[in-house]
ZAKEDO-359944 format. One line per field, with one value per atom (N, C-alpha, C): residue number from 1; residue in one letter; x, z, y. Coordinates in Angstrom, 1 decimal, decimal comma, padded with zeros to 4 digits. Each point is the difference from the previous one (the first is absolute). Example, Ala and Ser with C-alpha at 12.3 -4.5 7.8 and 13.67 -1.06 7.14 Angstrom:
2
num <- [1/1/1/2/2/2]
residuo <- [a/a/a/s/s/s]
u <- [013,2/-000,9/000,9/-000,4/000,9/-000,8]
w <- [007,8/000,0/000,0/-000,7/000,0/000,8]
v <- [-005,7/001,2/001,2/001,1/001,1/001,1]
END
This chain:
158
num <- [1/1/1/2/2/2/3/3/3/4/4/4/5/5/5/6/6/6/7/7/7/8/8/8/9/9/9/10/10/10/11/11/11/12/12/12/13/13/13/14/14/14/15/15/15/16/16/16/17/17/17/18/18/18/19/19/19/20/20/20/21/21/21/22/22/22/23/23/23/24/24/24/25/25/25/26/26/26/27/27/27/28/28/28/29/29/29/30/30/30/31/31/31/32/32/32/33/33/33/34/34/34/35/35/35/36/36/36/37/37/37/38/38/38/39/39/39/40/40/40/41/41/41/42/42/42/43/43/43/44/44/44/45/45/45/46/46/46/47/47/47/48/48/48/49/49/49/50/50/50/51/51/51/52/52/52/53/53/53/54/54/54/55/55/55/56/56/56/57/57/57/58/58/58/59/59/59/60/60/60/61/61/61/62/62/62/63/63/63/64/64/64/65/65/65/66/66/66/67/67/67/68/68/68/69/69/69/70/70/70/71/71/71/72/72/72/73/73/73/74/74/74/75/75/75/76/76/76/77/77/77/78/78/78/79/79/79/80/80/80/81/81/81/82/82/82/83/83/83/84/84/84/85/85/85/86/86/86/87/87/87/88/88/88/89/89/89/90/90/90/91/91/91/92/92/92/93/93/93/94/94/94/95/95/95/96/96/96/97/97/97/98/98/98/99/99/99/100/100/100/101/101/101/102/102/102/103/103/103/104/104/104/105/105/105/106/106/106/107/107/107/108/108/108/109/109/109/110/110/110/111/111/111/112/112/112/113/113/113/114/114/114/115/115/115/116/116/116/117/117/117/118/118/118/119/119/119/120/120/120/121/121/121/122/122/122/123/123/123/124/124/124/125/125/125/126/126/126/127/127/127/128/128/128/129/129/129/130/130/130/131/131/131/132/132/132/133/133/133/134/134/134/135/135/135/136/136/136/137/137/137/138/138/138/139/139/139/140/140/140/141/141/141/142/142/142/143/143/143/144/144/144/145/145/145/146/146/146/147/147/147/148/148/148/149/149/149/150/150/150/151/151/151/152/152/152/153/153/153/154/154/154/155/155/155/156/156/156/157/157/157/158/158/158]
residuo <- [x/x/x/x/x/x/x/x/x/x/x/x/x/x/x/x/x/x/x/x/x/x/x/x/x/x/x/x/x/x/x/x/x/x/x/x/x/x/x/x/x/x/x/x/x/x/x/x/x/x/x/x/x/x/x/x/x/x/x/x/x/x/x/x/x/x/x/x/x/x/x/x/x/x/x/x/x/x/x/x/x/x/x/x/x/x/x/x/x/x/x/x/x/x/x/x/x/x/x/x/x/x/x/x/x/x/x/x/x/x/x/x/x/x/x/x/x/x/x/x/x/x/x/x/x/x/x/x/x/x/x/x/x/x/x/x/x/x/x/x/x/x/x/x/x/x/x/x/x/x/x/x/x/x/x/x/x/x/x/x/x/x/x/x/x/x/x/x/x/x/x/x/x/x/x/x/x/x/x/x/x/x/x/x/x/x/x/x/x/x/x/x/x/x/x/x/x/x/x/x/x/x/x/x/x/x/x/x/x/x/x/x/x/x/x/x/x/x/x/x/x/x/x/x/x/x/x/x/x/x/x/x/x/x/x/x/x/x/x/x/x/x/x/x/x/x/x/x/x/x/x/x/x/x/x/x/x/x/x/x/x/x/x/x/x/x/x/x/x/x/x/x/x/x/x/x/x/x/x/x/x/x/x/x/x/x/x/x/x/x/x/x/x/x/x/x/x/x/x/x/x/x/x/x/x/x/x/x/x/x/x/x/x/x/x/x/x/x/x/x/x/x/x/x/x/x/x/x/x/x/x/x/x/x/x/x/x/x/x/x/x/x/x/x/x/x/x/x/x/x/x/x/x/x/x/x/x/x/x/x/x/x/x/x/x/x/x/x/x/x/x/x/x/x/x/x/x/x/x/x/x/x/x/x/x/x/x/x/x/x/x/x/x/x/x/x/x/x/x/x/x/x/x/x/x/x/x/x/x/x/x/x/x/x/x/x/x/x/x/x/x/x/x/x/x/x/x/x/x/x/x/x/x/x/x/x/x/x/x/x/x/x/x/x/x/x/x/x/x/x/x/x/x/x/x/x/x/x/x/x/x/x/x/x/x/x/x/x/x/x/x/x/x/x]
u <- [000,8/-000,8/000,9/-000,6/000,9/-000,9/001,1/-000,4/-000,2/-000,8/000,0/000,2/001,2/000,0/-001,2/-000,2/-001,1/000,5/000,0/000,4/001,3/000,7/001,2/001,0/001,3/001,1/000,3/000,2/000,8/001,1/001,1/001,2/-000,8/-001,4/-000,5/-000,8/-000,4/-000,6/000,7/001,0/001,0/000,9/000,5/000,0/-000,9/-001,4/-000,9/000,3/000,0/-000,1/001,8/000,6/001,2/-000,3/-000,5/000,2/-001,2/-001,0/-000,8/000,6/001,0/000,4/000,9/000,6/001,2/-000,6/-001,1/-000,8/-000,3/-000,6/-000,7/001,3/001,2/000,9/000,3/000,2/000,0/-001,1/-001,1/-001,1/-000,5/000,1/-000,3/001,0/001,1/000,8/-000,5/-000,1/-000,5/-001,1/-001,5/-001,1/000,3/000,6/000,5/000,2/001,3/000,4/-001,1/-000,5/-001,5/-000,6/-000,7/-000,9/000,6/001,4/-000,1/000,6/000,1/000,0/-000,9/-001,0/-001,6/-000,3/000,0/000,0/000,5/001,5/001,2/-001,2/-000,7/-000,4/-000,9/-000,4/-001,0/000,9/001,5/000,7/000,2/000,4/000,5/-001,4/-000,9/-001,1/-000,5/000,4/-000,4/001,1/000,5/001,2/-000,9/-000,7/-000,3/-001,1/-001,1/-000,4/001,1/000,9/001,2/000,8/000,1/000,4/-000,2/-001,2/-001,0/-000,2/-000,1/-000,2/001,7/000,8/001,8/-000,4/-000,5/000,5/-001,3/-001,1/-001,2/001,3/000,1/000,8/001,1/000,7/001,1/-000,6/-001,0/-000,8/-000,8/-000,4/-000,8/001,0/000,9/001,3/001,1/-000,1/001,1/001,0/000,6/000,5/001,0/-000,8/000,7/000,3/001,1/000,4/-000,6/-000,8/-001,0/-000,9/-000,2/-000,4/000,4/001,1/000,6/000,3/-001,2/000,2/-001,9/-000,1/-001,4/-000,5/-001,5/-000,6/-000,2/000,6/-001,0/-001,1/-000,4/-000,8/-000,8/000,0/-000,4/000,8/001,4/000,8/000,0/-000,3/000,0/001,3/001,2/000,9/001,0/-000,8/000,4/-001,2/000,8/-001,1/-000,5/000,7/-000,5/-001,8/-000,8/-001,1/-000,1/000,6/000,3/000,1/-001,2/000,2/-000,1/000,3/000,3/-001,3/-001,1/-001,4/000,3/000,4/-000,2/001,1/001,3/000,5/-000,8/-000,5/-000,5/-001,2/-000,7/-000,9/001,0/001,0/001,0/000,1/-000,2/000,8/-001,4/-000,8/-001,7/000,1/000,4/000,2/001,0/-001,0/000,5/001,3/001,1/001,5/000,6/-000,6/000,8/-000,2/001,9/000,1/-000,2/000,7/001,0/-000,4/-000,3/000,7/000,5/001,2/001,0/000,2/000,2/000,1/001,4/001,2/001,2/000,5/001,0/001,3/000,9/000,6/001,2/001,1/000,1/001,1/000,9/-000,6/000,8/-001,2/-001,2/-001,0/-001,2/-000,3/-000,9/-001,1/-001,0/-001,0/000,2/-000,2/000,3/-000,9/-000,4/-001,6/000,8/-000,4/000,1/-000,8/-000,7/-001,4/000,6/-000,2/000,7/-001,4/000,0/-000,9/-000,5/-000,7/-000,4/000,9/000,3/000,9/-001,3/000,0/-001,3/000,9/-001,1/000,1/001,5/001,2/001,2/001,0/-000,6/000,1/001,1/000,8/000,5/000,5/000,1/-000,1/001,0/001,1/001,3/-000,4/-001,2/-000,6/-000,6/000,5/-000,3/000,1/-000,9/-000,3/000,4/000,7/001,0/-000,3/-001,0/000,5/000,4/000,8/-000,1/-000,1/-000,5/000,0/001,0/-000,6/001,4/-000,5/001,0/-000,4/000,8/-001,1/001,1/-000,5/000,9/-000,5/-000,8/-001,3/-000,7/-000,3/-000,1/000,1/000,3/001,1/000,1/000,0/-000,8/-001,0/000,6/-000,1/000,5/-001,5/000,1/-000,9/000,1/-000,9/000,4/-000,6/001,4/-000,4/-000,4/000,5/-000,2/000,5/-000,1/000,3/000,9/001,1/000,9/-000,2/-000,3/000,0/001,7/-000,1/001,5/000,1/001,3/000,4/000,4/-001,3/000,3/-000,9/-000,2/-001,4/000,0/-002,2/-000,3/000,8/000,4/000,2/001,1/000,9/001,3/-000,7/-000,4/-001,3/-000,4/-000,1/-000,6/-001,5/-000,8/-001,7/-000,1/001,0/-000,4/-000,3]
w <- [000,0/000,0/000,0/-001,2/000,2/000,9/000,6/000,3/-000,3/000,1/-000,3/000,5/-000,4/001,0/000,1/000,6/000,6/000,7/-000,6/000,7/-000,4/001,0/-000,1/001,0/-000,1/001,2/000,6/001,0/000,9/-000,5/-001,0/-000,7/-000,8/-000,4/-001,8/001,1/001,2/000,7/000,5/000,3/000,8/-001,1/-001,7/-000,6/-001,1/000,1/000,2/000,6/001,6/000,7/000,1/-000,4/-000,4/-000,7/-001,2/-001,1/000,6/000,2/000,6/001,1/000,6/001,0/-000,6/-001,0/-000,8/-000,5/-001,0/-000,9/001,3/001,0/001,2/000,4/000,0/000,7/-001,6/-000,7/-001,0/-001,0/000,8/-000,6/001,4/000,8/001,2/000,1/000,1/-000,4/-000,9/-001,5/-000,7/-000,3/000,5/000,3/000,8/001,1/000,9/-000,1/-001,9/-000,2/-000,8/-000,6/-001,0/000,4/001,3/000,7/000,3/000,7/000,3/-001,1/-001,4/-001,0/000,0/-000,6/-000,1/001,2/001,5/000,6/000,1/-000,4/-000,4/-001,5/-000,5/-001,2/000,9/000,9/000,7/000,4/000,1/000,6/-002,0/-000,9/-001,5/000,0/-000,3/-000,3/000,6/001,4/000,9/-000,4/-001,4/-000,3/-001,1/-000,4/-001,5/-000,1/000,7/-000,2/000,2/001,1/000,5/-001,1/-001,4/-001,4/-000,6/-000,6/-000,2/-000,4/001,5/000,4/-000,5/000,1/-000,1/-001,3/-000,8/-001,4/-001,0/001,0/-000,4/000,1/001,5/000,2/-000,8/-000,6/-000,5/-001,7/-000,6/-001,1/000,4/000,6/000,1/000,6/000,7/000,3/-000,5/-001,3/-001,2/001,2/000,6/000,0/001,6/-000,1/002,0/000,5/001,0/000,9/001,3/000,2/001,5/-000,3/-000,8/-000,4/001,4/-000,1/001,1/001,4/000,2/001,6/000,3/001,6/000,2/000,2/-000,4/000,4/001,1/001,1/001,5/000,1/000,4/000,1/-001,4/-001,0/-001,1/-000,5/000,8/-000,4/-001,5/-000,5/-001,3/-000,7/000,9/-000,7/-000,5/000,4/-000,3/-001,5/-000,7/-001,3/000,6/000,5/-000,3/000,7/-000,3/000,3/001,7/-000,5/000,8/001,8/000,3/001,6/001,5/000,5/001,3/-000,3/000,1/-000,3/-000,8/-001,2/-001,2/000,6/000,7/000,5/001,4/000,3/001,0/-000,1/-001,4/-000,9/-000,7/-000,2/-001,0/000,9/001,5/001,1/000,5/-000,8/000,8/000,1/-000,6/-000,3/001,8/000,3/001,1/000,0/-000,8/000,3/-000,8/-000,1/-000,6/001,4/000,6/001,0/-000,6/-000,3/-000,7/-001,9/-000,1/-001,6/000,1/-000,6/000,5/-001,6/-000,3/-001,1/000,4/-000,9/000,5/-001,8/000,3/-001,1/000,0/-001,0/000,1/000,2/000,1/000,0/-001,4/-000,8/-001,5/-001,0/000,5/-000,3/-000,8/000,3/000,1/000,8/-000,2/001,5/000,4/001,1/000,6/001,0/-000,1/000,7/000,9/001,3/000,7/000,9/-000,2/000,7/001,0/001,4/001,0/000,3/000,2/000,8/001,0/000,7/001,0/001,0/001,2/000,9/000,0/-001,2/000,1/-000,8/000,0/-000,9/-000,6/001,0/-000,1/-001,3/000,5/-000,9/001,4/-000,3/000,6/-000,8/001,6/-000,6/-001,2/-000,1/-001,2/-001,2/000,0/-001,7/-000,3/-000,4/-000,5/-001,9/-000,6/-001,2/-000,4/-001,0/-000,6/-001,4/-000,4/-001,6/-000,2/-001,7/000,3/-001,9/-000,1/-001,5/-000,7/-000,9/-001,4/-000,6/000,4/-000,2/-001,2/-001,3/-001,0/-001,0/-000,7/-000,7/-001,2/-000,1/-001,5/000,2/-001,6/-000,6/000,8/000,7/000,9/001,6/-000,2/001,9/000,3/002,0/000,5/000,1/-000,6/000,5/000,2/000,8/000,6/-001,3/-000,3/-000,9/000,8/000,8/000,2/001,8/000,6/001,6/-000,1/000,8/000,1/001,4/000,7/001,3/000,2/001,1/000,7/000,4/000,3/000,4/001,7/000,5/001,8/000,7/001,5/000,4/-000,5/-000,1/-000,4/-001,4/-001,0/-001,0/000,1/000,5/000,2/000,9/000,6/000,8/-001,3/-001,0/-001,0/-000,3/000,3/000,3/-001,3/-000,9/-000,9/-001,2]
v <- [-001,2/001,2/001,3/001,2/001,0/001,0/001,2/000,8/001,3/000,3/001,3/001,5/000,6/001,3/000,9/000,5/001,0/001,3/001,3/001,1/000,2/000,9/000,6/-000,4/-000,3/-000,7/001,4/-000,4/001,7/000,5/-000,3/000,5/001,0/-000,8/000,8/001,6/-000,6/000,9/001,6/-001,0/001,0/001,2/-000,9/001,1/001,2/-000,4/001,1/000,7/000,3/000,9/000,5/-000,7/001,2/000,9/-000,5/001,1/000,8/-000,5/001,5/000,9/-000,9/001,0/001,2/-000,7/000,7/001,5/-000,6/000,9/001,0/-000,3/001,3/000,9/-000,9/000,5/001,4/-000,4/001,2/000,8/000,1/000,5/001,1/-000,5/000,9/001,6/-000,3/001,2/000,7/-000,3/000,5/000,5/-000,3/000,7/000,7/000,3/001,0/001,1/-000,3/001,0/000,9/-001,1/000,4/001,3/-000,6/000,8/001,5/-000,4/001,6/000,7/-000,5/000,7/000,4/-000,3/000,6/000,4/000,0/001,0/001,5/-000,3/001,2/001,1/-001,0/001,3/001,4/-000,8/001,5/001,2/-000,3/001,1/000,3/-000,5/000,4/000,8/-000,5/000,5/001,5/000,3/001,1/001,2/-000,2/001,4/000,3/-000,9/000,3/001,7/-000,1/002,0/000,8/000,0/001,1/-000,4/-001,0/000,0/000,7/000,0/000,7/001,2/000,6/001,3/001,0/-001,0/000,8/000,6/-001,4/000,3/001,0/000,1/001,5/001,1/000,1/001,3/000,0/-000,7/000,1/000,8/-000,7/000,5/001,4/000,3/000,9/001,6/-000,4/001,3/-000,4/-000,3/000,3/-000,7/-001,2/-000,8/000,8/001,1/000,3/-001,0/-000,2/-000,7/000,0/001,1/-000,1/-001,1/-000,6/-001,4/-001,1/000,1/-001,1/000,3/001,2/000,6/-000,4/000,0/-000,2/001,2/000,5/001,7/-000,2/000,6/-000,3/000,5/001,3/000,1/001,6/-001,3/001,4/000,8/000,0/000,9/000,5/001,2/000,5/000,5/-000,7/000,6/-001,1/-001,2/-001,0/-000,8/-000,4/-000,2/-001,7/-000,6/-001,4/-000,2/-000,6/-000,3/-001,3/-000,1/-001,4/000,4/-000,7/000,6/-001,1/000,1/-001,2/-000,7/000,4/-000,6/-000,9/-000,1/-000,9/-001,5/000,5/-000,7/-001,2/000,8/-000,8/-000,8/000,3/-001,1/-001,1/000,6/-001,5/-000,7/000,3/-001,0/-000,7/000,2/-000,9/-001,4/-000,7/-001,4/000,0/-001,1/-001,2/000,0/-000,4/-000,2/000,9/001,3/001,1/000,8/000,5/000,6/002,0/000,4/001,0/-000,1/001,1/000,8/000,8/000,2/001,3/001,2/000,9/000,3/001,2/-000,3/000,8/000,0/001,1/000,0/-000,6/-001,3/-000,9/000,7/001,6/000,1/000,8/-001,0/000,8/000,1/000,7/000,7/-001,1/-000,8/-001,0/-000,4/000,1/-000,3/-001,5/-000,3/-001,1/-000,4/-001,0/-000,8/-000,9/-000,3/-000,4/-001,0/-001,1/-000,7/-001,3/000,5/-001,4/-000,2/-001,5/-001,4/000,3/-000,4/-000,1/-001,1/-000,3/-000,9/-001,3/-000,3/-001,3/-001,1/-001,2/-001,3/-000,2/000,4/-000,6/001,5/001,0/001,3/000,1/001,2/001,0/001,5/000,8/001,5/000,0/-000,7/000,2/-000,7/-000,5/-000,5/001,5/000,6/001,4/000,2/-000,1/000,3/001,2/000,4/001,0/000,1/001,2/-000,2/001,4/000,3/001,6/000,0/001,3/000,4/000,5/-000,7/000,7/000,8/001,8/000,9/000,0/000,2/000,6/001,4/000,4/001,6/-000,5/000,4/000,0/000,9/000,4/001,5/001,4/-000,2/001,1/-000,1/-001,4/000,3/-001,5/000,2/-001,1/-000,9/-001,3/-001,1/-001,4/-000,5/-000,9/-001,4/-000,4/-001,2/-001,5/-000,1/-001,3/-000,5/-000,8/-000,2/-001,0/-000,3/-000,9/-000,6/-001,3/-000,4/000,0/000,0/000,7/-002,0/-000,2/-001,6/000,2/000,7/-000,2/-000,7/-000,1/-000,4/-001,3/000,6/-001,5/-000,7/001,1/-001,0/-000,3/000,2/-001,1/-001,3/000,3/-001,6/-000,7/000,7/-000,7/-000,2/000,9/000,5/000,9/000,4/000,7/-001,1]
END
């Protein structure tokens, strides 16, 4: 009389659950990273009006550099539009702490958006982009934004 196997032996058992362990072991990290990528866009996302708004003012006062300063309060001797208010709408989102709006320095406006201290964020993932000011027909404007390599995107969230 033959027999017949039935089922699975514990060698055949045991290497299933390797490889799933394996697979978990390199898939878990990786959703991790996933996530707080797509978490990371609420802070990308929360520059985009104070974008926006640079590159009106930049079109509408022939390409002034008070573009890349903030109006406090109305000030009329200051052209830019842009006022702490609008800043503190870009920051409404849950894990947007801060929008900052400053001058790089060598006459560029420069955006500035840090996280909130949540979901494995900290204050040094700080979002950095700044515009590329260039001359058309005469006037300075803002062509295009460059993300800066600090913060979160050296974390790798960009």
């Amino acid at each position: 009389m033959v027999k017949v196997q039935k089922g699975f032996t514990l060698i055949e058992l045991m290497i299933v659950i390797a490889i799933i362990g394996i697979l978990a072991a390199v898939a878990v990290p990786q959703y991790s990273q996933y996530t707080k990528r797509a978490r990371y866009s609420d802070v990308k996302l929360a520059v985009s009006p104070i974008k926006s708004a640079v590159e009106l003012c930049y079109q509408r006062n022939a390409g002034n550099l008070d573009c890349n300063v903030l109006n406090g309060n109305g000030n009329t001797d200051i052209l830019s539009p842009i006022t702490p208010n609008q800043l503190l709408r870009a920051a409404s989102s849950d894990l947007v702490n801060t929008v900052a709006l400053s001058d790089s320095g060598s006459g560029e406006p420069k955006i500035d958006a840090t996280p909130n201290v949540i979901e494995g964020f900290v204050a040094t993932d700080v979002y950095t982009t700044v515009g590329v000011v260039k001359v058309i027909v005469g006037e300075n404007t803002v062509t295009d934004w460059k993300e800066q390599q600090t913060g979160g995107c050296l974390n790798g969230y960009c």
